[in-house]
C-alpha distance (Angstrom), angle and dihedral (degrees) to the residues before:
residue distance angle dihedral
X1 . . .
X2 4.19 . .
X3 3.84 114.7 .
X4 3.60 92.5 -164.0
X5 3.98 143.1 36.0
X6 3.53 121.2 -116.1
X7 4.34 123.0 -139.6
X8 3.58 121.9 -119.9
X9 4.31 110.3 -104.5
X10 3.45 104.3 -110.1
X11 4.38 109.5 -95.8
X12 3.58 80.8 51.3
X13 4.12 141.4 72.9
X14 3.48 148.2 -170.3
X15 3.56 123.8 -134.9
X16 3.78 114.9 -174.5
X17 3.35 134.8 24.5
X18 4.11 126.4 -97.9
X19 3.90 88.0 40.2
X20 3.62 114.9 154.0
X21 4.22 98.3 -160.6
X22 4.02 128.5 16.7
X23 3.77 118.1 -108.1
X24 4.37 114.4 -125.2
X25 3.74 111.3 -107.8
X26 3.91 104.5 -113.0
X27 4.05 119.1 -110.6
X28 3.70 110.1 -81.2
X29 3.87 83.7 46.3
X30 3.63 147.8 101.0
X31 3.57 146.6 -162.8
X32 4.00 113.6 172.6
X33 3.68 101.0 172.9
X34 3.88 133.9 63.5
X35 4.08 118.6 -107.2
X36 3.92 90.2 22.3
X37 3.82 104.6 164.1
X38 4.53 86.7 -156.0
X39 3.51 142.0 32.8
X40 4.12 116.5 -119.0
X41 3.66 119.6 -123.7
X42 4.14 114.7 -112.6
X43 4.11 106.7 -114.5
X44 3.47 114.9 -116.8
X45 3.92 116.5 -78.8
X46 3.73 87.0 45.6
X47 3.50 156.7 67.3
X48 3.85 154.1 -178.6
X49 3.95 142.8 -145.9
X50 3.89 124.1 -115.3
X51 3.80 105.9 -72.1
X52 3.64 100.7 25.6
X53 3.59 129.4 156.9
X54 4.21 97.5 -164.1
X55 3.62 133.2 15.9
X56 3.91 122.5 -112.9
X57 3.61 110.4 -106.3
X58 4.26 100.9 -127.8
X59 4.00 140.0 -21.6
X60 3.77 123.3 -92.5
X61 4.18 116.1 -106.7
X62 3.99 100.2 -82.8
X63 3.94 91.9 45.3
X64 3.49 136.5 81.3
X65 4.13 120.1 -162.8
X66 3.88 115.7 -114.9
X67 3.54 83.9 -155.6
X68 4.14 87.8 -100.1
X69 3.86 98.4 45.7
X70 3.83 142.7 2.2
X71 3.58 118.1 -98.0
X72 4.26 130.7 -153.4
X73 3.56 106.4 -119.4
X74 3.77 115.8 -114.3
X75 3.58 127.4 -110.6
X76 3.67 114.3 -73.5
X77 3.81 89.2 33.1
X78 3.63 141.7 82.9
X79 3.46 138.7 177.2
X80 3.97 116.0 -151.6
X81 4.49 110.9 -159.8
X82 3.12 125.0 35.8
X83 3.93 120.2 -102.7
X84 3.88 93.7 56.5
X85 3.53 117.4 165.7
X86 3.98 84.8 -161.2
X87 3.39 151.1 -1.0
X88 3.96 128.5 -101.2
X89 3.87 130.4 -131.5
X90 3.87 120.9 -105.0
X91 4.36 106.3 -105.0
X92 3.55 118.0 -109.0
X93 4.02 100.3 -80.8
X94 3.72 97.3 31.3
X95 3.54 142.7 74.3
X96 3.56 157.1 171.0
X97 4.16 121.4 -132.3
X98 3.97 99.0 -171.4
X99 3.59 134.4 50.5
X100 3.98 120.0 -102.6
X101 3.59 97.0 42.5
X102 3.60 116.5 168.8
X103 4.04 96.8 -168.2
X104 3.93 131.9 3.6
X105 3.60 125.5 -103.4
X106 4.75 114.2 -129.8
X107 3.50 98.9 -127.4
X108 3.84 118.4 -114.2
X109 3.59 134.2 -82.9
X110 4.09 113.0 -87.9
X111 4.01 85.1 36.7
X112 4.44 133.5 74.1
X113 3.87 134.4 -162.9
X114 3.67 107.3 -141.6
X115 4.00 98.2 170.1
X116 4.41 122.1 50.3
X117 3.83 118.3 -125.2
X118 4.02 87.2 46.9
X119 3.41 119.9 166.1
X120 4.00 95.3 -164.1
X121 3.68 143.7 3.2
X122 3.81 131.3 -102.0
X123 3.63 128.5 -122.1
X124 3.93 112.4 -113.2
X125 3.76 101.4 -118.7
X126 4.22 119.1 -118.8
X127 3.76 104.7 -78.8
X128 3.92 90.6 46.3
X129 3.51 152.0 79.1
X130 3.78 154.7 -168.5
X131 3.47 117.8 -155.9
X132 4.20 98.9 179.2
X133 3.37 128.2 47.4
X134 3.44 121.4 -116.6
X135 3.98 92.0 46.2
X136 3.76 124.1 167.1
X137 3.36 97.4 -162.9
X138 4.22 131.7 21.8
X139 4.45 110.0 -130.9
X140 3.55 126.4 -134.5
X141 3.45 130.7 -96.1
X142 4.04 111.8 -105.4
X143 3.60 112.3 -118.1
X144 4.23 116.8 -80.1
X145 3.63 84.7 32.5
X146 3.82 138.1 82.5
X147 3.64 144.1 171.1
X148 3.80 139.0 -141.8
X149 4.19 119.8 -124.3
X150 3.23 112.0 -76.6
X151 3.93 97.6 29.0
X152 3.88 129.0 154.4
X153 3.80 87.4 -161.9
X154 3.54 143.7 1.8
X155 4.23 129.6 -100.6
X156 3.62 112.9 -121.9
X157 3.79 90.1 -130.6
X158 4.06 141.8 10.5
X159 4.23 109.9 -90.6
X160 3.65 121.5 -133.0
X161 3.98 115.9 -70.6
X162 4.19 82.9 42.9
X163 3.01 142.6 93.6
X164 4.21 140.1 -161.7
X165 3.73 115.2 -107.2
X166 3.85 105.4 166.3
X167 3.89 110.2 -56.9
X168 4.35 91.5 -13.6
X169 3.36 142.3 75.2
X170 3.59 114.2 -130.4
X171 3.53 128.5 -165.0
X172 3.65 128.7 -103.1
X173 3.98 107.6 -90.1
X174 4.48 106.3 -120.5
X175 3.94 103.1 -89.6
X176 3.72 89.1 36.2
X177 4.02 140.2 83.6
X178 4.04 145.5 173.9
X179 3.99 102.7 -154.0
X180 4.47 82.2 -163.0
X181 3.52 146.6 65.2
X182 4.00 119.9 -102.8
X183 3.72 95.8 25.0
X184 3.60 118.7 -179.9
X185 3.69 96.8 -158.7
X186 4.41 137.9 -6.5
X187 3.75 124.6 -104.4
X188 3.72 117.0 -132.3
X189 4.27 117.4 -123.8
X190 3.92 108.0 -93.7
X191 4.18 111.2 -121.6
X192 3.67 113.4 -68.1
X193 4.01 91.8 35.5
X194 3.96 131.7 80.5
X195 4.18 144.2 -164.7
X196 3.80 108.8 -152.2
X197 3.41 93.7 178.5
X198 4.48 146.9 45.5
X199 3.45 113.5 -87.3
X200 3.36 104.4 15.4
X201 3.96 115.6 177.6
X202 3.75 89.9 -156.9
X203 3.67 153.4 6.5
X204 4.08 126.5 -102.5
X205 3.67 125.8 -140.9
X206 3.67 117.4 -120.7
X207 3.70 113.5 -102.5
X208 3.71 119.2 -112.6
X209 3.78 120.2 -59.7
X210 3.79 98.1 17.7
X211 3.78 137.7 77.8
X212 3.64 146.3 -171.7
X213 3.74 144.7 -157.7
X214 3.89 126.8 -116.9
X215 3.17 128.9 -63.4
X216 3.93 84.2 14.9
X217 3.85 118.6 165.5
X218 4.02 86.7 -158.8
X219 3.64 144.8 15.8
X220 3.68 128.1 -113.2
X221 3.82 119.5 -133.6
X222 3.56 113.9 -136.7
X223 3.90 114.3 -115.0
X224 4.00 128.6 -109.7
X225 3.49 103.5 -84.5
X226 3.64 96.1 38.5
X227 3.81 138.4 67.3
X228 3.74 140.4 -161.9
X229 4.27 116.8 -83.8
X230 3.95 100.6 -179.8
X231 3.75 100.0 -58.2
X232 3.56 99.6 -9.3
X233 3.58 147.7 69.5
X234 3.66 127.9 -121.3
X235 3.42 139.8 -174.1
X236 3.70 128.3 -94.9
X237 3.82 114.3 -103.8
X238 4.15 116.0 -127.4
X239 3.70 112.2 -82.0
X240 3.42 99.5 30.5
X241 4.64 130.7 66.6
X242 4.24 140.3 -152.4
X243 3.76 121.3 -150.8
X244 3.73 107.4 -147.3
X245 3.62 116.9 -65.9
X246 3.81 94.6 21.3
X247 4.36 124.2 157.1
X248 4.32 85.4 -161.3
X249 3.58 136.8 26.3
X250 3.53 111.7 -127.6
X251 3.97 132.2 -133.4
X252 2.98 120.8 -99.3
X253 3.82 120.4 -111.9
X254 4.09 122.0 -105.1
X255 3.84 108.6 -79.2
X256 3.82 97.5 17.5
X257 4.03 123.6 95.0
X258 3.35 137.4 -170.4
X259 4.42 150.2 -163.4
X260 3.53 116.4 -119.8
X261 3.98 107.8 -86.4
X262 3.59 100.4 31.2
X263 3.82 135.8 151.8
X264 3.19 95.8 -151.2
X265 3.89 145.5 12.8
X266 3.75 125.4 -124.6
X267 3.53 135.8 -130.7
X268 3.94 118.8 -112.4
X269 4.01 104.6 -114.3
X270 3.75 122.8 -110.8
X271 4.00 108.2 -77.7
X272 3.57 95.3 30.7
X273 4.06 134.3 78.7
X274 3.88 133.9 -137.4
X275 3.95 116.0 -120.5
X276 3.84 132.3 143.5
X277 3.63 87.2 -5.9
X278 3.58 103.3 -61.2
X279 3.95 133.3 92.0
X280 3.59 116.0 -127.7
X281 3.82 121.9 -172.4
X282 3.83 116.9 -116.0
X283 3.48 118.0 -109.8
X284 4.15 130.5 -114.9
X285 3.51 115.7 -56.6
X286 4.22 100.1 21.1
X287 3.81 124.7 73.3
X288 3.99 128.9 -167.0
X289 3.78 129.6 -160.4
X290 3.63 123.6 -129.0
X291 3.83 119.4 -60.2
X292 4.02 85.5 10.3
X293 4.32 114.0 156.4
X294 3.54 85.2 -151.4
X295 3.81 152.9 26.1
X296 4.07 124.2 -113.6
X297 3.44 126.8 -139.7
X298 4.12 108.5 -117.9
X299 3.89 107.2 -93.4
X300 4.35 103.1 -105.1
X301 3.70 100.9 -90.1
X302 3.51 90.0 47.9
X303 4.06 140.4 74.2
X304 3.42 134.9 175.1
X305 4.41 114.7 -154.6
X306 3.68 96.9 -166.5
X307 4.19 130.0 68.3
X308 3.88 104.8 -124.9
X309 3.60 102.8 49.2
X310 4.00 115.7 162.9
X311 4.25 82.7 -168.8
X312 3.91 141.5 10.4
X313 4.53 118.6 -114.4
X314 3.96 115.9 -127.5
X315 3.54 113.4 -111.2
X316 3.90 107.7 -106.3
X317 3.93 119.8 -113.1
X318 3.66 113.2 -74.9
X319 4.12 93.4 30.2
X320 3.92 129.9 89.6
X321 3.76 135.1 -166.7
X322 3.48 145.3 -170.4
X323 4.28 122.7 -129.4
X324 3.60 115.4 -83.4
X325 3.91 98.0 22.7
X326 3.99 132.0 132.9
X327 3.99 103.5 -144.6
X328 3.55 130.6 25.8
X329 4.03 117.5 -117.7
X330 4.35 117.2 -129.9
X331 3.31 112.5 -114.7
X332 4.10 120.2 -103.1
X333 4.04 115.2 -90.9
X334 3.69 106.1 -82.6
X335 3.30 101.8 26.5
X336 3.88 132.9 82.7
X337 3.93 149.1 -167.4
X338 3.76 145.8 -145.2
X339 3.86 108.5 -132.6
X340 3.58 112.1 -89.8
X341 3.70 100.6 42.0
X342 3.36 123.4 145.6
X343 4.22 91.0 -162.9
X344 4.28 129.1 20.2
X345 3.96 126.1 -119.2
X346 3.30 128.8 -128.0
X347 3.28 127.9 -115.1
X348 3.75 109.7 -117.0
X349 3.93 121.0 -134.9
X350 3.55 114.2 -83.4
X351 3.91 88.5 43.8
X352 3.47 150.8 65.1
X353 4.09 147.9 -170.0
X354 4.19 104.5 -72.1
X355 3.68 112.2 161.4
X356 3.43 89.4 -5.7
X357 3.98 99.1 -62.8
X358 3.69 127.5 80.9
X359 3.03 118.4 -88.7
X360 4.17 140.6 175.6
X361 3.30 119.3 -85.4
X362 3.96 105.8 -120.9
X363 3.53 121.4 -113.9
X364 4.10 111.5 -68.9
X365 3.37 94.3 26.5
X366 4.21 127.3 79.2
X367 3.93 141.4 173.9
X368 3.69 125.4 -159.2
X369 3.84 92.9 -134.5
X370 4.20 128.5 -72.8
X371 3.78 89.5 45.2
X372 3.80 123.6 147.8
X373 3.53 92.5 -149.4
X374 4.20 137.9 4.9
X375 3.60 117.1 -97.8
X376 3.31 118.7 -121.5
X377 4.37 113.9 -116.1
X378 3.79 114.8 -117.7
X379 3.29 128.3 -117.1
X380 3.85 112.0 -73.6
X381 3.63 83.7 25.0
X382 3.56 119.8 99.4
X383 4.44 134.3 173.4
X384 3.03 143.3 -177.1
X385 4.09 125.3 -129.5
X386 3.10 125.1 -63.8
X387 3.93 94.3 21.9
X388 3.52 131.4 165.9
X389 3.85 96.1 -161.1
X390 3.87 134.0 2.5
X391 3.92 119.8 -102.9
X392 3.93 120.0 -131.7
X393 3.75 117.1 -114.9
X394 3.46 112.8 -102.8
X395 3.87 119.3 -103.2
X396 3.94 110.7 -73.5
X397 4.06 96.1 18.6
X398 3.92 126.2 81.3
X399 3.55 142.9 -176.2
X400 3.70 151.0 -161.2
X401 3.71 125.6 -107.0
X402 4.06 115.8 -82.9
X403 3.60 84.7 26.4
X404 3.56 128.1 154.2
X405 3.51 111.3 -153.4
X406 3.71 126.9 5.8
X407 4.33 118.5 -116.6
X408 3.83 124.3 -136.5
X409 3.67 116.0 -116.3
X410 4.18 104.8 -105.8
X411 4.08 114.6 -115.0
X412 4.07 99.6 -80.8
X413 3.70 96.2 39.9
X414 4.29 136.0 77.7
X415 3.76 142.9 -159.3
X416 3.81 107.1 -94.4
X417 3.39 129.8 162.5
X418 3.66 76.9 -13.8
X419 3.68 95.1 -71.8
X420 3.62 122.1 109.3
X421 3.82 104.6 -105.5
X422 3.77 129.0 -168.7
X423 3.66 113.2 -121.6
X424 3.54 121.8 -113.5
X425 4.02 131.5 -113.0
X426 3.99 97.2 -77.5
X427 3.40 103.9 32.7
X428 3.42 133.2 73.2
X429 4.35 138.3 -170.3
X430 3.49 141.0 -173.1
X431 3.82 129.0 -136.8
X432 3.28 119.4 -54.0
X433 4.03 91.7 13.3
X434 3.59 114.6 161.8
X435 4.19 93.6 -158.4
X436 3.52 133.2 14.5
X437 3.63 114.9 -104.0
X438 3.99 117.8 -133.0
X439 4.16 113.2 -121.7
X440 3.84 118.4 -100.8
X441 3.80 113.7 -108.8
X442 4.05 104.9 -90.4
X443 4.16 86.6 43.1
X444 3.21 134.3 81.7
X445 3.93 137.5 178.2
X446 3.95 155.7 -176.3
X447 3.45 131.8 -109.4
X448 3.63 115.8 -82.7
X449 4.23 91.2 27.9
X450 3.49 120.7 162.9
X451 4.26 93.3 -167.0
X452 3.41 127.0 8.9
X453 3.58 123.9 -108.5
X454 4.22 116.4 -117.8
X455 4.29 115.5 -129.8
X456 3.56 115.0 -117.5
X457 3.58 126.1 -89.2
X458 3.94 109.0 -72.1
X459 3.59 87.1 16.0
X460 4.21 130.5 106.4
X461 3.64 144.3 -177.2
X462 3.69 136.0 -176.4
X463 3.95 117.1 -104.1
X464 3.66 118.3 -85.9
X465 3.88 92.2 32.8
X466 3.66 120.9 164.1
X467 3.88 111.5 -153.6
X468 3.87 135.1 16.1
X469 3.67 83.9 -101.9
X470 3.55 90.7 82.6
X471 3.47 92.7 57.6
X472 3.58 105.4 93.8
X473 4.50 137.5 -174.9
X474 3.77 107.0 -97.4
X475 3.69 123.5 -127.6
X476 3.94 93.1 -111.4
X477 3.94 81.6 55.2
X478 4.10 95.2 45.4
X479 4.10 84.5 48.4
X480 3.49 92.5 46.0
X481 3.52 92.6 57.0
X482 3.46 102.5 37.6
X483 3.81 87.6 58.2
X484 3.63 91.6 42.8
X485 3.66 90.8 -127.9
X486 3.75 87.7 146.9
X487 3.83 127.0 79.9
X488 3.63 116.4 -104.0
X489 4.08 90.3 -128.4
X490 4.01 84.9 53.8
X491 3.89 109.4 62.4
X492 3.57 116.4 164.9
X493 3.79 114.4 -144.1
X494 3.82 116.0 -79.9
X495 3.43 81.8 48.0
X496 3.65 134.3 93.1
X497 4.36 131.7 -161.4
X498 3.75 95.7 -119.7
X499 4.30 84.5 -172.8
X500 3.65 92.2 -99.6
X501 3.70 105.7 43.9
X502 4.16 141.8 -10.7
X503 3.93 106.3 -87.5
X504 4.04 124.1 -161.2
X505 4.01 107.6 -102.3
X506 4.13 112.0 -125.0
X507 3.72 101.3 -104.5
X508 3.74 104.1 -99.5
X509 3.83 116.7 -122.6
X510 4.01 131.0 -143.3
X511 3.66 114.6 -101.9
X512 4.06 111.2 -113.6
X513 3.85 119.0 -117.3
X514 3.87 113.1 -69.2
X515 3.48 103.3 21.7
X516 3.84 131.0 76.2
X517 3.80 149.8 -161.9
X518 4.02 118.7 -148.3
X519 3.86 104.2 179.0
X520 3.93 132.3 47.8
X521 3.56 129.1 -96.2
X522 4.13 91.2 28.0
X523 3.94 107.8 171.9
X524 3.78 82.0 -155.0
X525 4.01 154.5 15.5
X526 3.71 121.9 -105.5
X527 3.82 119.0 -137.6
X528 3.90 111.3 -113.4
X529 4.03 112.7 -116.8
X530 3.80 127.8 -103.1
X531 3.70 105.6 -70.5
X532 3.81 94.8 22.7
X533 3.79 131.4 98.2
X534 3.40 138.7 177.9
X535 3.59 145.5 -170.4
X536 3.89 132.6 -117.4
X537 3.25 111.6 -71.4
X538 3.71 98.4 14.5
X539 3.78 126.3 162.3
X540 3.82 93.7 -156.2
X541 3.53 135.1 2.4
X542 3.93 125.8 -116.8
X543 4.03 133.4 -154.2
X544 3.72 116.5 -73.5
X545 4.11 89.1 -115.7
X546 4.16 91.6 64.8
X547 3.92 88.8 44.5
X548 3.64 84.5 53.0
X549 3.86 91.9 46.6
X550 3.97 84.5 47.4
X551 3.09 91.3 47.0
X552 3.55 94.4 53.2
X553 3.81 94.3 45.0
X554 3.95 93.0 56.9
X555 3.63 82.3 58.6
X556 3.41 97.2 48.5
X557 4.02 86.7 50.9
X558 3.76 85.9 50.1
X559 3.94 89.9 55.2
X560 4.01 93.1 38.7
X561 3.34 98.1 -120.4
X562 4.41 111.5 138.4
X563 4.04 140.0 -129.7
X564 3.66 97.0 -108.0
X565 3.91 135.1 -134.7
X566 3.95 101.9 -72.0
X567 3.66 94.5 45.7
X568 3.64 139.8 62.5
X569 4.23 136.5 -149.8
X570 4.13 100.8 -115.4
X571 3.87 120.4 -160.6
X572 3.46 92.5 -79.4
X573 3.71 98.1 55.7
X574 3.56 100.8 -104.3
X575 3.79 127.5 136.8
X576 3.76 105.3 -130.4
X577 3.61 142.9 166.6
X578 3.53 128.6 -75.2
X579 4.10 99.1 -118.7
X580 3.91 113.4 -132.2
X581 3.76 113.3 -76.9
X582 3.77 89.7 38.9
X583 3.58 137.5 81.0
X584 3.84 149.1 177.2
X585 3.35 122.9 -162.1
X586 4.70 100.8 -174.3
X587 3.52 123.9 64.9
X588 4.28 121.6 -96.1
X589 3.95 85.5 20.8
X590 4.10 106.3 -178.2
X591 3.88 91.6 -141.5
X592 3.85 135.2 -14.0
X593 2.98 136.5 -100.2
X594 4.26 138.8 -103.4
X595 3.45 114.0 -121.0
X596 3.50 117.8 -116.2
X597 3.87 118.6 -98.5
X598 4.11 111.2 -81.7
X599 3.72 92.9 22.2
X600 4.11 132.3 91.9
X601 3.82 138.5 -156.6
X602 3.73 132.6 -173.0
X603 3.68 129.4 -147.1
X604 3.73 118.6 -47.5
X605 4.18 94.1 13.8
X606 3.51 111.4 168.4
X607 4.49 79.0 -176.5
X608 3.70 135.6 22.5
X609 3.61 125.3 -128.0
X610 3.54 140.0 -118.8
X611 4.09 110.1 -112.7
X612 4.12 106.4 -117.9
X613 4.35 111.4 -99.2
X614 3.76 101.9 -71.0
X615 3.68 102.5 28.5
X616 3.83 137.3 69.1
X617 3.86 138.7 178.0
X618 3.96 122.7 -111.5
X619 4.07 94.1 -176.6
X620 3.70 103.6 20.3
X621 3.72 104.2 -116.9
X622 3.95 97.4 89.8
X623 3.98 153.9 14.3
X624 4.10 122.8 -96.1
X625 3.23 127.5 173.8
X626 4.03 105.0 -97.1
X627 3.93 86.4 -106.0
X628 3.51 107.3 49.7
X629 3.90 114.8 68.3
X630 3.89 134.3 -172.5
C-alpha cells in the first residue's frame, strides 16, 4: 500500500528490484550514498567493518590488513608501521612471545634463537654459553672448564660438592662428597656417616645410638632393645633395656627384671621379690609388694600360710601371733584377744572370757583371775560382782549357791546344816539364831517360837515342853486348895471360884485325832465332819485337802526342803499362798506381808508392783486412777 520507494542508508545496498529491506554491505565494504544498489570494495592498505560507509585508511603497528580487516600479528611476528599488508618473522636470535608485537625482543644472555619466527629462547645446555644477547647459537666450553644450563660463561674449574664429567660439573650423588675445587670424581661417606642431599661438600656423623653403612644417604637408629657397639647394634643383655635409638642399655631399676633385648623392664608381681634377675615368691609367713627387693616378715598379729603373699591376714579375736608366722595360735583358757594381737590378756580376777572379752563375773559367782568361766558361790556363800572369792554368811543367816547376799534366819528359826530350819515344838530362837534353844522348865512352846511362853501361876512343866498342856497344878497348889488355905478371890489356875470357895479344875485332856473342841471348859470332843480331819489337840477341824497339804509339808520339813517366797507356813503348818494384797519375799515366811500404800500384788506375790503413771492402789489388790478411791 506504499506510494513511494524508499533509498538504501548509506553502509548498506539494494540489489534487485521489488525488495522490501536493504541488505548491509559486508566488512571490507562500503556504500557512502543512499539508494546504492552495491557495496564498493576497500582499496588496498585498508579496510572496513560490516555496514560501513568508508574504509579506514591503514592498520595500527602490530596488525597487518586482510584486505577486509586488520589482524594482530601472531607470536613470533611483528609488524613495525602502520599500513602493513603483513607481518614479518622474528630474526634468528630474537623473538616475540605474544601476539601484536610491534618489534622483537634478542633473547637474554645464557640463552640462543637458532630458528626465525620464535616465540621463545632456549636454554644453553651445561657445557655452554652465550655471552650476548641476541645469540643464534650458545659456544662450547674450552676444555678444563664447564658451565651450568643457563650460563653466560663457563667456570674455569668444578666447585666443591661437584664433580667433572666431560665439559660439566655434576653434583655430588646423596651419600657422596668432594670437600675441593676441580674434582674429578665424589667420595662416598665412610660407615657411621651420611649425605642426605646433592652436592654435598662433606659427610655427617650419625647421631648417637644409630649407624649406617658407606656411602649411606641416612643413618639407621638402633632399635629398643639394642644399642650401638662401634658401627653396630647389639642386643641388650638380661637385666638391663634400650629405648629406640639408644648408645647404652640401661639397668634395670630395683624390683624390675628383664630378657635379653628388651624395651623395657618389668616389675616383680606382688608376693614375690626381684634378685639376680628373676622373681621369686616369698615364702609362708612374709609378704612383698610389687617391685619389692625383698620379702617382710608379717607384722606380730599377723601371718600369712601361703608363699606368694601380696599382704599378711589379722589374727581373729581370741588368737595371737608372733612376726613371720603361718597360723595364728588360740589364746590360753581364761584369757582373750582383740583381732590383730600379737599377745592375749588375761583375764583379771573377778572376771572371765564371755563372748570372747572379759567380762565380770555376776553377782554369786567369782574367779581368781585366768579363768574360762566364773565359779559359781556355794551355798552359804554369797558375792557380789565382779568378785574374786565368795564371802561366808554371817553367823545366824544362810544362803543358796550363786547367791548374792546371804538372809538372816527369822525369830523362830536357826542355821542348820546351813539351811534355815524351823524350830521344833520346845524350843525356841531369835533372829539370826544359829540353833534352837530348848524351853526352861515352867515354859513351854510351839514350833517355830521366837520366846517361850511362862506356865501359869501354880502351874509347871518340864524344860523343852511343847504346849501349855504340859504345864501342870503343883502339889503345894492341889494341897493348898484342898485345904482351902487360899482366898476364894485368889484362885490359882487349875482352879475355879465355885461362889463359896476355889475348887481344883479336872485336868483337861488332848482331843484324839479327828475330832475337836473350839470353846473352854468342853466336857467333851466333837467328831470332825465327813471330809474334815483334824489333829490331836485341835480346836477346829479343816478339809481333808489342807491335811493332805499339811501333811505333805511335815514331810517336806522332814526332807529339808522350805515354803518358798510367795507362800507362807499358817497355824496349821501348811505352806500356802500369799493372798492378793500381800506378799513375802524369804522362804518359810510365818505370814505375808501388806503391800505398801500405791502398790498391788496378786495371788502368790513374792513382790508388789508399782501402779502404772496415773493410777495407784488404796487396798493392794488393783490399779485406780490416783483420784478415784474405794
Amino acid at each position: 500500500g506504499a506510494s513511494t520507494c524508499t533509498n538504501c542508508a548509506v553502509g548498506t545496498f539494494g540489489s534487485a528490484a521489488g525488495s522490501s529491506s536493504c541488505s548491509v554491505c559486508s566488512a571490507g565494504t562500503y556504500s557512502s550514498a543512499a539508494g546504492s544498489s552495491t557495496c564498493l570494495n576497500c582499496p588496498s592498505g585498508s579496510t572496513s567493518s560490516a555496514g560501513a560507509s568508508a574504509c579506514t585508511t591503514t592498520c595500527n603497528p602490530g596488525t597487518y590488513s586482510s584486505g577486509t580487516s586488520c589482524l594482530s600479528c601472531s607470536v613470533g611476528k611483528f609488524s613495525s608501521a602502520s599500513g602493513a599488508t603483513v607481518c614479518t618473522s622474528c630474526a634468528v636470535g630474537t623473538y616475540s612471545s605474544t601476539t601484536g608485537a610491534s618489534t622483537c625482543t634478542n633473547c637474554a644472555v645464557g640463552t640462543f634463537g637458532s630458528a626465525a619466527g620464535s616465540s621463545s629462547c632456549s636454554v644453553c645446555l651445561a657445557g655452554t654459553y652465550s655471552s650476548a644477547a641476541g645469540s643464534s647459537t650458545c659456544l662450547n666450553c674450552p676444555s678444563g672448564s664447564t658451565s651450568s644450563a643457563g650460563s653466560s660463561a663457563c667456570t674455569t674449574t668444578c666447585s666443591p660438592g661437584t664433580y667433572i664429567s666431560g665439559t660439566s660439573c655434576l653434583s655430588c650423588s646423596v651419600g657422596k662428597f668432594s670437600s675441593t675445587s676441580g674434582a674429578t670424581v665424589c667420595t662416598s661417606c665412610s660407615s657411621g656417616t651420611y649425605a642426605s642431599s646433592t652436592g654435598s661438600i662433606a659427610c655427617l656423623t650419625c647421631a648417637s645410638g644409630s649407624t649406617s653403612i658407606a656411602g649411606a644417604s641416612a643413618c639407621t637408629s638402633c632399635s629398643a632393645g639394642t644399642y650401638l657397639a662401634s658401627t653396630s647394634c647389639l642386643s641388650c643383655a638380661a637385666g638391663t633395656y634400650s629405648l629406640a635409638g639408644s648408645a647404652a642399655c640401661a639397668q634395670c631399676a630395683a624390683g624390675y627384671i628383664s630378657a635379653a633385648g628388651a624395651s623395657t623392664c618389668t616389675a616383680c608381681a606382688a608376693g614375690k621379690f626381684a634378685s639376680n634377675n628373676v622373681c621369686t615368691s616369698c615364702t609362708a609367713g612374709k609378704y612383698a609388694l610389687a617391685a619389692s627387693t625383698t620379702c617382710t616378715s608379717c607384722a606380730a598379729g599377723k601371718y600369712s600360710t601361703a608363699a606368694g603373699a601380696s599382704t599378711c591376714n589379722s589374727c581373729a579375736a581370741n588368737t595371737f601371733s608372733n612376726s613371720g608366722v603361718t597360723s595364728c595360735t588360740a589364746c590360753a583358757g581364761g584369757s582373750t584377744s582383740v583381732a590383730g594381737s600379737s599377745s592375749c590378756t588375761i583375764c583379771s580376777a573377778g572376771s572371765a572370757v564371755a563372748s570372747g572379752t572379759c567380762a565380770k563375773c555376776s553377782a554369786g559367782t567369782y574367779s581368781l583371775g585366768g579363768a574360762s568361766t566364773c565359779t559359781q558361790c556355794s551355798a552359804s556363800y554369797y558375792s557380789t560382782a565382779g568378785s574374786s572369792s565368795c564371802t561366808a554368811c554371817a553367823s545366824g543367816s544362810t544362803s543358796s549357791a550363786g547367791a548374792s547376799s546371804c538372809t538372816i534366819c527369822a525369830a523362830g528359826r536357826a542355821v542348820i546344816n546351813g539351811v534355815c530350819t524351823i524350830c521344833s515344838a520346845g524350843t525356841r530362837a531369835l533372829a539370826g539364831s544359829t540353833t534352837c534353844t530348848q524351853c526352861l522348865a515352867n515354859t513351854y512352846s510351839a514350833a517355830g517360837a521366837s520366846v517361850c511362853t511362862n506356865c501359869p501361876s501354880g502351874t509347871t512343866s518340864p524344860a523343852g515342853s511343847t504346849s501349855s498342856v504340859s504345864c501342870v497344878i503343883t502339889t503345894a497348889s492341889k494341897q493348898a486348895i484342898s485345904s482351902k488355905q487360899i482366898p476364894a478371890n485368889s484362885c490359882i489356875a487349875g482352879s475355879f471360884f465355885t461362889g463359896k470357895e476355889c475348887k481344883l479344875c479336872k485336868e483337861c485332856e488332848l482331843c484324839p485325832a479327828g475330832t475337836y473342841s473350839s470353846f473352854d471348859g468342853a466336857t467333851s470332843c466333837t467328831k470332825c465332819p465327813n471330809k474334815y480331819t483334824s489333829s490331836a489337840g485341835a480346836t477346829a477341824c479343816t478339809p481333808t485337802v489342807f491335811a493332805k497339804l499339811r501333811d505333805s509339808l511335815i514331810d517336806s520339813k522332814a526332807k529339808g526342803e522350805d515354803c518358798p517366797a510367795g507362800k507362807h507356813i499358817n497355824r496349821l503348818g501348811a505352806c500356802v499362798f500369799c493372798q492378793p494384797g500381800t506378799y513375802s519375799s524369804v522362804s518359810n515366811s510365818l505370814s505375808c506381808l501388806k503391800c505398801p500404800s500405791g502398790k498391788w500384788s496378786s495371788i502368790g506375790s513374792f513382790v508388789c508392783f508399782d501402779c502404772p503413771e496415773g493410777l495407784t492402789s488404796y487396798d493392794g489388790i488393783g490399779c485406780k486412777p490416783d483420784d478415784v478411791k474405794y
